[in-house]
N, C-alpha and C positions, 0 to 999 in steps of 0.2 A: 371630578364628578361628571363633568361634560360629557368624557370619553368614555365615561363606563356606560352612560344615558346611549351615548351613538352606538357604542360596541350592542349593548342589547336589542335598538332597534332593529341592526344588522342580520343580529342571529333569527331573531322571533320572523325577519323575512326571509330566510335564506333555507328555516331548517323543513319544513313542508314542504318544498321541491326537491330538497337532497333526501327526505325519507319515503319520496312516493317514489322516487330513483331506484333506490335500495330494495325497493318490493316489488317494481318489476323486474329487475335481477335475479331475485329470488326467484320471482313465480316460474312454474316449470314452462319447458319449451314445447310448443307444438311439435307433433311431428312431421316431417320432410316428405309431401307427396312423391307416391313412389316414381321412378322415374317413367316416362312413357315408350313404348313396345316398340322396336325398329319401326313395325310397319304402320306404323302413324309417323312419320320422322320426314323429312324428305329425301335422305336418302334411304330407305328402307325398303322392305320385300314383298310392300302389298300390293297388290294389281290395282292396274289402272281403273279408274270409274269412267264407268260413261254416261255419255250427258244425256240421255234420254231411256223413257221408261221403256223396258223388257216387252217386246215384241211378238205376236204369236200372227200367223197367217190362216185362213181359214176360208174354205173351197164353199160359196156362197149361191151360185147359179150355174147350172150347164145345161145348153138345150137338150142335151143327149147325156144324162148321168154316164152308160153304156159303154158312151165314146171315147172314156175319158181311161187313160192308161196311167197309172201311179206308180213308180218306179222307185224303192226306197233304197238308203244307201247300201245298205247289204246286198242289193240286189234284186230281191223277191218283189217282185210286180203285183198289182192288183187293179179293181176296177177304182174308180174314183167316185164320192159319194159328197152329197149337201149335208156338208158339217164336218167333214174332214179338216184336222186341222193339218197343215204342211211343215212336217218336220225340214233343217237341215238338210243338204244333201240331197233331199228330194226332185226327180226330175218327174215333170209333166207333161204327156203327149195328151194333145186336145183330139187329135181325131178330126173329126166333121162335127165337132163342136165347137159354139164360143165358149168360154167359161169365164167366171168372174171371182176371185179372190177377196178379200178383205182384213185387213193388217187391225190389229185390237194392240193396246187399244185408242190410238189416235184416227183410226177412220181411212185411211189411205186406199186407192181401189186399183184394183190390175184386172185389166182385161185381156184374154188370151185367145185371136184370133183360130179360125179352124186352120188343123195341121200346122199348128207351134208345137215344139219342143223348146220349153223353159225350167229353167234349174234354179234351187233357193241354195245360192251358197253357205249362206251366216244371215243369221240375226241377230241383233241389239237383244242383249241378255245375257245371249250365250261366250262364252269364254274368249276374251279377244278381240270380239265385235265391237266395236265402235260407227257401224255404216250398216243398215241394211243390205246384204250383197245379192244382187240375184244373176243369172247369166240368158241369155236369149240366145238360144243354139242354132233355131231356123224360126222361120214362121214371123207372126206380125202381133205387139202389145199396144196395148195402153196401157198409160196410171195417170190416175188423179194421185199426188202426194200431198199430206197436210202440210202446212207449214209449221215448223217446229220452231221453238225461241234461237237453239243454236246457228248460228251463221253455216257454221261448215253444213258440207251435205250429209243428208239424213240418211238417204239410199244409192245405190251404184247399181247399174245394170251394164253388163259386160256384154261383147260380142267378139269377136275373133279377131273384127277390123277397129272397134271403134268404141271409149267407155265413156259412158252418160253421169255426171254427177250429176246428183238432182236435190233439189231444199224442196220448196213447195211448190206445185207445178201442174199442168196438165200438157202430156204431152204424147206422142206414138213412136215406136219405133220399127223396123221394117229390114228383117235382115234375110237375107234368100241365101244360101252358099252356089246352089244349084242356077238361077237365074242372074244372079250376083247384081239385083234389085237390093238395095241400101240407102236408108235413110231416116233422119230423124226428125219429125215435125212438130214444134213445141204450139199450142194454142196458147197455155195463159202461163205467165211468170220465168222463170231462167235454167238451162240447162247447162252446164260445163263440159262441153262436146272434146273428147280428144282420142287420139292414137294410141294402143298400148305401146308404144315406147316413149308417150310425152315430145316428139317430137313436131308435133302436126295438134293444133288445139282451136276453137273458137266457141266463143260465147255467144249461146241461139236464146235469142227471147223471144215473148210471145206472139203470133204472126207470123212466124218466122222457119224456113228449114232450111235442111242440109241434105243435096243427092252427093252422095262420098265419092260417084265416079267422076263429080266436079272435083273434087277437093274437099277440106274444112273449110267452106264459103257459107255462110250463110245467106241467103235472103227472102225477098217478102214470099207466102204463101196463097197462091189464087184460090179463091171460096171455091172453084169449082172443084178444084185438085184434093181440097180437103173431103169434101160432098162423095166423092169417088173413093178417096184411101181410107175413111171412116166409118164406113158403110158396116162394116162388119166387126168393128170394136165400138159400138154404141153401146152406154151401161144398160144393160134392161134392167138388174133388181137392186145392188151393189149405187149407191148413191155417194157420190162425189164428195167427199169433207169439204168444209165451211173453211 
């Protein structure tokens, strides 16, 4: 009598878990999210992202609209005008003008002394881009650059002798081929000064420049020296990001 008493307690706990068992078995299966597309995968075939938002340039002040010569990749030349925006590709002769640029939409400002020729290689957006590129062919810049969250640099400015990486900065550069006057003078934050073949490099911070017929040397910058090579790339309308 014992045993049949224990055998039943047994079953009356045992049979509610073995038939909620039995009915999730039954119940039908979800179905198997489909699998996901190469190029979400790591290895797979989608282009890289880059770390910052899509970039446009846009021709914001010239003393002399007139002066200004825009040179688009195709070839075909025309005047230069306030509100232009600057495609790729594009080179700009200032003439006996300043002119002043401005990057949308983090605020970034280029100034383009008289008789520059400057070239926008790439921008952030466009295919590839990962760096703002631009190239200084002759003549004399500035830029205020914003400071972006990413470490690596934001923008590249090329010259024949010497490439500037740059994060956030205010800085000048100063390339002559004809006087073979060269130099880079950073006022506020850090520049990555080096050789196109990487072999010749130094880090210029703010106060600080580099005459290239010294070497990759950097050092301090006299107030007067600045008073004198800044004369002519002061922002007039084109205001400095924060």
């Amino acid at each position: 009598m014992n045993r049949c008493i224990g055998l039943l307690v047994f079953i009356s706990a045992f049979l509610p878990g073995f038939l909620a068992a039995q009915d999730s078995l039954s119940a039908p299966i979800a179905p198997m999210e489909p699998p996901l597309p190469p190029s979400s995968m790591s290895g797979g075939s989608a282009p890289p992202m880059t770390p910052f938002t899509s970039s446009t340039l846009l021709l914001v002040y010239a003393d002399d609209e007139s002066a200004i010569t825009v040179t688009e990749p195709d070839g075909t030349s025309a005047v230069g005008y306030i509100g232009m925006e600057i495609a790729d590709g594009t080179v700009i002769k200032t003439g006996k003008t300043g002119v002043e640029m401005q990057m949308q939409p983090n605020g970034s400002v280029i100034k383009l002394a008289p008789d520059t020729t400057f070239r926008v290689d790439a921008l952030i957006g466009n295919p590839g881009a990962v760096t703002n590129n631009f190239s200084l062919l002759a003549g004399k810049l500035r830029m205020a650059a914003a400071k972006l969250s990413n470490p690596a640099p934001a923008y590249r400015i090329s010259t024949p002798t010497a490439i500037c990486g740059i994060r956030g900065t205010d800085f000048a550069r100063r390339y002559d081929p004809g006087s073979h006057e060269d130099w880079l003078c950073v006022l506020e934050g850090v520049v990555d000064f080096r050789s196109p073949d990487g072999k010749s490099a130094v880090t210029v911070a703010g106060g600080n420049f580099v005459e290239l017929g010294e070497g990759f040397v950097a050092k301090p910058v006299p107030a007067s020296w600045v008073t004198n090579n800044f004369k002519d790339i002061r922002f007039v309308k084109a205001r400095a990001p924060k």
